[in-house]
C-alpha positions in Angstrom: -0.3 23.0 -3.4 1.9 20.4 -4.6 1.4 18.4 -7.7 0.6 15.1 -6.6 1.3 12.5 -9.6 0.2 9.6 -7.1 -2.7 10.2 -6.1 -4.5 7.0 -5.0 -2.3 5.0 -6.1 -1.6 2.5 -3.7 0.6 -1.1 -2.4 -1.1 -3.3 -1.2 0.9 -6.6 0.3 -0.9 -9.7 0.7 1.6 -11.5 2.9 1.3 -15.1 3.9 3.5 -16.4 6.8 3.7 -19.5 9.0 4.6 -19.7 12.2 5.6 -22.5 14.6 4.8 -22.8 18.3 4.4 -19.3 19.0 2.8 -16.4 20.9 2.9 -13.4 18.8 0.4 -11.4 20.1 -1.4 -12.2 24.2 -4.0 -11.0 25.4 -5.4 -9.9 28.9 -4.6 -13.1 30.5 -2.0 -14.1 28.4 -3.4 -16.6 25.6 -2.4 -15.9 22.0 -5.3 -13.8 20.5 -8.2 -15.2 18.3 -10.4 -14.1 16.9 -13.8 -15.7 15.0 -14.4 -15.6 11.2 -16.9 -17.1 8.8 -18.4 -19.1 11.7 -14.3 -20.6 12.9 -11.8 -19.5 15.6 -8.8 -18.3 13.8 -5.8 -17.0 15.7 -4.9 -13.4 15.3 -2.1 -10.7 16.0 -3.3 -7.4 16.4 -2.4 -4.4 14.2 -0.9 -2.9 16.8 1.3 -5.7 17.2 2.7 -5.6 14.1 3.2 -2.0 13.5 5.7 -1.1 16.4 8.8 -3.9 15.4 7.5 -2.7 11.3 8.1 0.9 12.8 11.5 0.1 14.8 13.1 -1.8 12.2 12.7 1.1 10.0 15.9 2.5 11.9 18.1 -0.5 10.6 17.2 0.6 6.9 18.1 4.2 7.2 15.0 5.8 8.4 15.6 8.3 11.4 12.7 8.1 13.2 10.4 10.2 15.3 9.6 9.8 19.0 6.5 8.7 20.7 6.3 9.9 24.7 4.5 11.1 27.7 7.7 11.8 28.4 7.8 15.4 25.9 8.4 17.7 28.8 11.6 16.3 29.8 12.4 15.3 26.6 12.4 19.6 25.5 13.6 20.1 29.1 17.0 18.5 28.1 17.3 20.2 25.2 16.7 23.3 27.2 19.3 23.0 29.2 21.7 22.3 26.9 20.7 26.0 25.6 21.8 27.5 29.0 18.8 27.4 30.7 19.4 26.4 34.0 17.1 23.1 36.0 13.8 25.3 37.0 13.7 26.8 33.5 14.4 24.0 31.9 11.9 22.1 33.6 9.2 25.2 33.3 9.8 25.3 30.0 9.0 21.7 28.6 6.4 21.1 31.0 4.8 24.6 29.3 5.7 23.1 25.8 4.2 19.8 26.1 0.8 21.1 27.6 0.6 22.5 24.1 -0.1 19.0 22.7 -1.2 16.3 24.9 -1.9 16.2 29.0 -0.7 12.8 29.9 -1.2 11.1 26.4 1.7 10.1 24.1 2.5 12.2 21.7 4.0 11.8 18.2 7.0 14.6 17.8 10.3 14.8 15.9 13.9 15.9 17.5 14.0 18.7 15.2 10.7 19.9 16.5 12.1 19.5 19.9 15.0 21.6 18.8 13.0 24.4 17.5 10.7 24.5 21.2 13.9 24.6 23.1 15.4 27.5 21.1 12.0 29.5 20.9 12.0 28.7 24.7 15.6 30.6 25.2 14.3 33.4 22.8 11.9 34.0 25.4 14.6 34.2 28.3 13.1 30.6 29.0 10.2 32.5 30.5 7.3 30.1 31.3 4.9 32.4 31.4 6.0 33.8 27.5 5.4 29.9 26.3 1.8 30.2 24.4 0.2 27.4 23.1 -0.6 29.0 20.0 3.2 30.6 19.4 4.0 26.6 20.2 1.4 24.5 17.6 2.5 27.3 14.7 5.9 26.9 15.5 5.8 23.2 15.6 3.4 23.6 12.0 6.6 25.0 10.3 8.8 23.3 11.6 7.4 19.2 10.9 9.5 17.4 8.2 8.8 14.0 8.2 11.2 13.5 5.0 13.7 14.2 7.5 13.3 12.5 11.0 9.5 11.5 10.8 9.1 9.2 8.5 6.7 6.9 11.2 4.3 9.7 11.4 4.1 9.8 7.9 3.4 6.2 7.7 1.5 5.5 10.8 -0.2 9.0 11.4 -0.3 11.5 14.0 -3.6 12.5 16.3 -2.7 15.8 18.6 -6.5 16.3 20.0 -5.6 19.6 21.4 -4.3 20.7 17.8 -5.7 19.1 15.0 -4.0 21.2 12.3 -0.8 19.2 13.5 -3.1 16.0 13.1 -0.9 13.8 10.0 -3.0 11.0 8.1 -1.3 7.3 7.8 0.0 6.0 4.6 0.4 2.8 5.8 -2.8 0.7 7.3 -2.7 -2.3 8.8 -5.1 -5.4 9.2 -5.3 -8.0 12.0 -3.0 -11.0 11.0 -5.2 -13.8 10.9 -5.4 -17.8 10.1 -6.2 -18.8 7.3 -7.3 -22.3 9.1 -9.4 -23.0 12.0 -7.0 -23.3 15.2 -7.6 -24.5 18.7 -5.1 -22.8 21.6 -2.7 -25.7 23.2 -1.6 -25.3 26.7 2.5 -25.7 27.5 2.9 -27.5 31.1 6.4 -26.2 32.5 8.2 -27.1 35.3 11.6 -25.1 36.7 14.4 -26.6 38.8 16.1 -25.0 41.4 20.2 -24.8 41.4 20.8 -24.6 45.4 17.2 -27.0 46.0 18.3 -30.9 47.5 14.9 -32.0 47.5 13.7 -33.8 44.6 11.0 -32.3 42.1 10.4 -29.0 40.9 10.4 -26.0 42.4 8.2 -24.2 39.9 5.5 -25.4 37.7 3.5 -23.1 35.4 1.4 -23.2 32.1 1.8 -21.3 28.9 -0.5 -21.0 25.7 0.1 -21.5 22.2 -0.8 -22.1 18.7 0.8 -22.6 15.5 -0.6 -21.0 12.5 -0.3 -19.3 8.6 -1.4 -16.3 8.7 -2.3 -13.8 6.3 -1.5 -10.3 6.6 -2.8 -7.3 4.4 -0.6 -4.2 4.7 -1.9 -1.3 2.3 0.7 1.9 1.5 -1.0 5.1 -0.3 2.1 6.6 -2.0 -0.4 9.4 -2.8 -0.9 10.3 0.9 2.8 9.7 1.5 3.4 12.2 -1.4 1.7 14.4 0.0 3.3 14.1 4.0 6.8 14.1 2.7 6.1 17.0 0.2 7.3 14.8 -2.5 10.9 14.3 -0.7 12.8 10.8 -0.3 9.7 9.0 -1.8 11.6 5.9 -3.0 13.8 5.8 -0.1 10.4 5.4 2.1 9.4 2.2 0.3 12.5 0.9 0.6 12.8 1.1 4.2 8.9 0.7 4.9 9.1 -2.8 2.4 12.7 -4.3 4.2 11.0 -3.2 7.9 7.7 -4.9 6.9 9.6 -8.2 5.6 12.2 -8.5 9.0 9.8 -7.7 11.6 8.0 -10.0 14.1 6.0 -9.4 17.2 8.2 -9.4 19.9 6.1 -11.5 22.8 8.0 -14.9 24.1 10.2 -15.0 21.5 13.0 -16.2 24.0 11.0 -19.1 25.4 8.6 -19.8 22.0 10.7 -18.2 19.2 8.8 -17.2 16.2 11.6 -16.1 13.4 9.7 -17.5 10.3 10.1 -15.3 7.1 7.6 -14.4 4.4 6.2 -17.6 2.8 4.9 -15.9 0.0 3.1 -13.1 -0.6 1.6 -10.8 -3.6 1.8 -7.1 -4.1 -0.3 -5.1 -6.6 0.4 -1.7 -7.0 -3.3 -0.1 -8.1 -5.3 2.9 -7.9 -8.8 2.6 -6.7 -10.3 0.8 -3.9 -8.5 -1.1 -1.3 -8.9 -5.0 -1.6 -8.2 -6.9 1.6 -8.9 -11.1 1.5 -11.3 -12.2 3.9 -10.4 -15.9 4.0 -13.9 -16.2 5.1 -14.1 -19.9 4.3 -11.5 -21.7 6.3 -8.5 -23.7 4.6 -8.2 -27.5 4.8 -4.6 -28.8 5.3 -3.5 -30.6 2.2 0.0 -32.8 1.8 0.9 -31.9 5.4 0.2 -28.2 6.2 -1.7 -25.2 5.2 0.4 -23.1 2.9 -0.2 -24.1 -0.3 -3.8 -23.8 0.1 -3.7 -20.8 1.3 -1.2 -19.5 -1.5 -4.3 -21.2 -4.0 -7.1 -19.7 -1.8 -4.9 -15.8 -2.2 -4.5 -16.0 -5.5 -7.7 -17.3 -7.0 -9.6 -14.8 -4.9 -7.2 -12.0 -6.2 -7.6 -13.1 -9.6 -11.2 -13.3 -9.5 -11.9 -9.5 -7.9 -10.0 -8.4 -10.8 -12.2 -9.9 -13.8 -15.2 -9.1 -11.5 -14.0 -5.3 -10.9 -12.7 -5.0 -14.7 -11.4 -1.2 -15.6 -12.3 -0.4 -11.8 -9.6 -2.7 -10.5 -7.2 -0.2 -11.8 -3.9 -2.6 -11.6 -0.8 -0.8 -12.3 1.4 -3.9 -11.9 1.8 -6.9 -9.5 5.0 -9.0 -8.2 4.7 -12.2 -6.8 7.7 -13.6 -4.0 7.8 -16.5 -2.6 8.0 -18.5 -5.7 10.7 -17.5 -8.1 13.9 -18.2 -6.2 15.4 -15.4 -8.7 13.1 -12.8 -7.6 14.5 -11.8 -4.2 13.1 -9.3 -1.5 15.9 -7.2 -2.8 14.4 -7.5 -6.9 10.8 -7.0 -5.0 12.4 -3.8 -3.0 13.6 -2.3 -6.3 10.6 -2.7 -8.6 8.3 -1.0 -6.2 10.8 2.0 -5.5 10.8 2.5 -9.0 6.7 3.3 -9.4 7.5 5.9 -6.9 10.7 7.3 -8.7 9.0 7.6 -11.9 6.4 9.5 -10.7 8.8 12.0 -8.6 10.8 12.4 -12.0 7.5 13.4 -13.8 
């Protein structure tokens, strides 16, 4: 059992960011989401929402990342082949591999797990009927490093129903974004014109919802679970490319027609043992000099201030960082102080 110096220890990011005209996050019909808090309609992105573009951005900061498919049979079926085993085997062979985990469910798996099916596959003459679940699951077991291409599972978990012992906890948990303010939906009248059309007038004409909105977002890391995935390995390295991922990335939905490219407006990150603390923002904000922000920066911080007298020696504060404010304290200075409570306690 490995030593693990960061047990409950946690980040936790209280982000606050303002959008324009946007749709971040649709739903069923296609109207931004809302949801209703303390008695007001606020609008809301979805965890979900949130997490992928966090999760692909990761890529762009040096983080090899896992795969999510259905598609795992074909997936080990190439790798298969490239082994020597011809298009029936191959084909056999992943299809045999993947019923191991998941029937027609996606499933969280790394390339070098892939790698190591494929070649127990050609030990078995890429046999089919050799291919045990069991043999598969252990072999997959040994094989897992997420310090090496799966860092996502480590942050965002792993569920594999048919073989729970391959089952990964999240690091990383995400809340709904929501307003801070009360928000009604607006509707967008369009209307397209057609190039090779001589009559006058349009030859489309459509409708669009929107909203424009701060929103705050509460983003929680548990570097002792994280410890504990990566077995210790490339701990700083993680924040790094978990903290730049969760500062570049947007929801992806309309963003050529209704772009949505603000940045962080502010935000502040404790690093803490103990309980999580997520701000309700149960009591709508009033708009004050022209927009929302800075009461909602007041509304975060007062509340943040106040849990802590209330919780005293419980609120277990290791430090906190504030950006948004300081224009010497970059995302870069931000990135570098929170690697460093993870350095320190690999170096212990």
């Amino acid at each position: 059992m490995i030593n693990n110096p960061l047990k409950n220890t946690r980040i936790e990011f209280h982000i606050l960011q303002s959008f324009p005209v946007t749709c971040l996050n649709r739903d069923d019909v296609g109207a931004p989401k809302t949801a209703v808090v303390g008695g007001s309609t606020r609008a809301r992105v979805s965890s979900q929402a949130w997490k992928r573009p966090v999760r692909m951005a990761m890529q762009d900061f040096g983080a090899k990342l896992a795969i999510r498919s259905k598609l795992v049979a074909d997936y080990v079926a190439k790798a298969c082949a490239k082994l020597g085993a011809n298009e029936e085997q191959a084909q056999s062979c992943g299809e045999a591999i993947a019923a191991s985990f998941s029937k027609d469910t996606l499933h969280f798996f790394t390339e070098t797990e892939a790698q190591a099916f494929a070649a127990f596959a050609q030990d078995q003459g890429f046999d089919s009927s050799k291919i045990k679940d069991k043999d598969i699951q252990k072999l997959a077991k040994k094989t897992f490093n997420p310090a090496i291409d799966g860092l996502d599972i480590a942050l965002f978990g792993r569920m594999v129903a048919q073989a729970t012992e391959l089952n990964v906890e999240a690091a990383a948990s995400f809340s709904h974004a929501i307003s801070t303010h009360r928000i009604s939906n607006e509707v967008e009248f369009f209307t397209a014109l057609d190039d090779l059309q001589d009559d006058p007038g349009a030859a489309h004409m459509g409708s669009l919802e929107f909203n424009s909105s701060t929103y705050y977002r509460y983003v929680s890391l548990d570097l002792g679970q994280l410890h504990q995935t990566l077995a210790g390995q490339n701990l700083p390295e993680a924040v790094e490319a978990f903290t730049k991922a969760l500062f570049v990335a947007v929801p992806a939905a309309r963003q050529s027609t209704q772009s949505g490219a603000s940045p962080w407006e502010f935000a502040r990150v404790l690093v803490r043992k103990g309980q999580r603390l997520q701000v309700p923002f149960e009591t709508t904000v009033k708009a004050k000099d022209g927009g929302f922000l800075q009461p909602s920066i007041n509304a975060l911080t007062d509340y943040l201030a106040k849990k802590e007298k209330l919780a005293g020696s419980l609120f277990g504060k290791i430090n906190d960082y504030t950006f948004g404010e300081d224009e010497n304290f970059s995302i870069d200075d931000l990135v570098a102080a929170l690697k460093q409570h993870a350095k320190v306690a690999v170096d212990e």
